[in-house]
C-alpha positions in Angstrom: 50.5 -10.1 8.5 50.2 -6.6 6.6 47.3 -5.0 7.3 47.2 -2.6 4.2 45.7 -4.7 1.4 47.4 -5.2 -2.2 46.5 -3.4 -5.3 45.1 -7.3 -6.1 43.2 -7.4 -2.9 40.9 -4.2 -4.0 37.4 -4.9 -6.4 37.4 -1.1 -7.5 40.7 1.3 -8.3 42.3 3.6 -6.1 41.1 6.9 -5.9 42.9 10.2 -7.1 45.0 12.1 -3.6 43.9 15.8 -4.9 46.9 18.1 -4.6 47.5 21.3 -5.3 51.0 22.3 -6.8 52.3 26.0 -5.9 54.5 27.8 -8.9 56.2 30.4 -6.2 57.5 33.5 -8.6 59.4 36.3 -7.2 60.4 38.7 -10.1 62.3 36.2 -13.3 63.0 33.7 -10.2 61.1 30.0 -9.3 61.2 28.7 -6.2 62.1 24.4 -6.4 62.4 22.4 -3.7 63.9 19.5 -2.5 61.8 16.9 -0.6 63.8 15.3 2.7 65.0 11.8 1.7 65.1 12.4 -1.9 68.1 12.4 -4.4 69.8 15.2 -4.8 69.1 16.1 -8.0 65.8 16.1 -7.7 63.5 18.9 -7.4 60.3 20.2 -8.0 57.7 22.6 -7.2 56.0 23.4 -3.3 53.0 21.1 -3.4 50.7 18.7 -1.4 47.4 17.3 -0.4 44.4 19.4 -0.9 41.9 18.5 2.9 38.6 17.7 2.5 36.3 21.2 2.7 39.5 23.2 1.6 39.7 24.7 -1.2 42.4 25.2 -3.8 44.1 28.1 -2.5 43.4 27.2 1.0 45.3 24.4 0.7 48.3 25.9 -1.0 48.7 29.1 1.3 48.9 26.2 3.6 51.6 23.7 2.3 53.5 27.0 1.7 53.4 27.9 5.3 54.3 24.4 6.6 57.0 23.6 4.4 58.7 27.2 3.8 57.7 29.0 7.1 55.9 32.2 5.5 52.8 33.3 5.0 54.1 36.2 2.4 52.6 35.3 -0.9 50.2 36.4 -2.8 48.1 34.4 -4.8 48.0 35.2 -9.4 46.4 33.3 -11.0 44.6 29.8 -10.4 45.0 27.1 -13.4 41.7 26.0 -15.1 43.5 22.2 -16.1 44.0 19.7 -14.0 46.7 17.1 -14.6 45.7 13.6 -13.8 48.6 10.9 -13.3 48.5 7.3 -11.9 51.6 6.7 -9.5 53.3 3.6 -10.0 53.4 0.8 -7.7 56.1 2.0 -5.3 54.4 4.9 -4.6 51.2 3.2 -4.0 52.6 1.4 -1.5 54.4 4.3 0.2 51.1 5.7 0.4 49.1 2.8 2.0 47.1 1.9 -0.9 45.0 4.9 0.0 45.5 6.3 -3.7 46.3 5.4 -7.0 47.7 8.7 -8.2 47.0 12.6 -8.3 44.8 15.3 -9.8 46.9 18.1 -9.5 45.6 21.8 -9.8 48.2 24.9 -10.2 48.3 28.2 -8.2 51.0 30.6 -9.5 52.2 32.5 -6.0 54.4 35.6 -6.0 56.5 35.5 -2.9 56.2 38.7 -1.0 59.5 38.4 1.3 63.3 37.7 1.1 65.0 34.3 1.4 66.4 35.0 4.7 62.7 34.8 5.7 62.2 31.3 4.8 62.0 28.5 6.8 62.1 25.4 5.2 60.7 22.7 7.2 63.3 19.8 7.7 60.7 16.8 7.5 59.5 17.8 4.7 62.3 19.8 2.3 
């Protein structure tokens, strides 16, 4: 028997994963990347879960060093919006029925190094 209840098991919605999403700018150039086990065609912005007690840019100095292997940015600018989304039932389940979507905050990150100094992390990107 599954032990992670259905969406129709639950008396209250899912909650919201907080994430923060990283816009990495290095002179007229964005960094997009690719998440392991994806299509190829799909790509998108460095980016995860914000911990509990972290804070914004905590969190995304953090992502940044796990999935690209550098700690060379420097953070701009820190979005007042949040965007709020639900995730569809897929990804619900892919997540353990722990969440029902995202609230996503934006850090704009200049990147301080070259690209022979990233690392991206195979388990991840």
């Amino acid at each position: 028997m599954d032990s992670n209840p259905s969406p129709n098991d639950r008396l209250e919605p899912l909650p919201y994963r907080r994430c923060v999403v990283c816009i990495v700018v290095q002179e007229a150039r964005f960094l997009l990347v690719q998440l392991a086990g994806w299509p190829d065609d799909f790509w998108k912005f460095p980016q995860g879960g914000v911990e509990l007690g972290e804070t914004v840019v905590k969190a995304g100095l953090r992502e940044l060093r796990e999935e690209l292997g550098s700690t060379a940015f420097r953070v701009l600018g820190i979005s007042r919006v949040t965007h709020q989304y639900a995730w569809p039932a897929d990804s619900v389940q892919k997540a353990g029925y722990r969440w029902g979507g995202q609230r996503q905050r934006f850090i704009v990150v200049e990147y301080l190094g070259t690209a022979d100094d990233l690392c991206g992390n195979p388990g991840e990107i």
